[in-house]
C-alpha positions in Angstrom: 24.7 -16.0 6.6 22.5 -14.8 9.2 24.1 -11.7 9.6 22.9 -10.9 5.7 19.6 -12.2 6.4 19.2 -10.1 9.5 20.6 -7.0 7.2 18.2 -7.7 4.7 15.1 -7.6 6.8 16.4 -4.3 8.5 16.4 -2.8 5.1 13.0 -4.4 3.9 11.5 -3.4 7.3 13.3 0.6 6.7 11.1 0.7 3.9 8.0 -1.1 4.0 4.9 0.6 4.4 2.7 -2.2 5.4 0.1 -2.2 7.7 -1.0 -5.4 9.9 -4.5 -6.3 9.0 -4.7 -6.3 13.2 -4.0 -2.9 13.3 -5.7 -1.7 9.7 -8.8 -3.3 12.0 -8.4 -1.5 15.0 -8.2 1.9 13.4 -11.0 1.2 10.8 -13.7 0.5 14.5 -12.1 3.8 15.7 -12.7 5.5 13.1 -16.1 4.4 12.6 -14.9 3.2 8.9 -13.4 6.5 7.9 -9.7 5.0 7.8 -10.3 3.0 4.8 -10.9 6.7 2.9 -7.2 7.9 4.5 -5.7 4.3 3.5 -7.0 4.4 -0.2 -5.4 7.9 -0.3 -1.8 7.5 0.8 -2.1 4.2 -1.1 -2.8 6.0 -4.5 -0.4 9.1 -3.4 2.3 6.7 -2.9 1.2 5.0 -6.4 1.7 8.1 -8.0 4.8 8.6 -6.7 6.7 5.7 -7.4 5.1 4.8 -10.9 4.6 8.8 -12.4 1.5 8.0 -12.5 -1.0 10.9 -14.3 -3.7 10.6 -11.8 -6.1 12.4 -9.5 -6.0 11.0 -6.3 -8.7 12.7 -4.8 -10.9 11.2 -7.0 -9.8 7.9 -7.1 -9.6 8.4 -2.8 -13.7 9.4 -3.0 -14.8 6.4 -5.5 -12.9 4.0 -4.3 -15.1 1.0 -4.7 -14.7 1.8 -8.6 -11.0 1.7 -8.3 -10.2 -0.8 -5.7 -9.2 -3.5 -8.5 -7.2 -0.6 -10.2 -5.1 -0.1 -7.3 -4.8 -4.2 -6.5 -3.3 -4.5 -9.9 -1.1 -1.5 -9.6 0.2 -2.7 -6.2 1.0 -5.9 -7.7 2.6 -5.1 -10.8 4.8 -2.7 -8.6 5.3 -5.4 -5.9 6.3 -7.8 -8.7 9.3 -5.2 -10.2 10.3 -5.1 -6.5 11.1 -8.7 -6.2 7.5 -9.9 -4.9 7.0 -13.4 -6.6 3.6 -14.3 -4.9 0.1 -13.5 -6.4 
């Protein structure tokens, strides 16, 4: 049993692209707040990806107070097909 629970979390863990709010922190002072530009656009790049999404992430990187809720939902819904079952 814990053998398959330690596999499991080796393969969520391969794939995960999650970033500790800690860390998300740390490099947003470094940056002097320009990480959350580079994090909004490997978040919609990555988006695109897995969905086929027709988007412009450039765009959607530059405005990204407009489409912060967009990419919430999209994150969701995709976390959701993945197995996610929290809100």
């Amino acid at each position: 049993m814990n053998l398959e629970k330690n596999e499991l979390l080796t393969e969520s863990n391969e794939y995960s692209k999650v970033l500790p709010i800690k860390k998300f922190i740390l490099y947003y002072i470094c940056s002097f707040g320009l990480y959350v530009f580079y994090w909004t656009y490997i978040s919609w790049k990555n988006l695109k990806e897995e969905k086929n999404l027709n988007i412009w992430v450039l765009p959607r990187t530059i405005f990204g107070v407009l489409f912060m809720g967009s990419l919430a939902m999209h994150t969701l819904n995709l976390a959701r097909e993945k197995g996610y079952t929290k809100t």
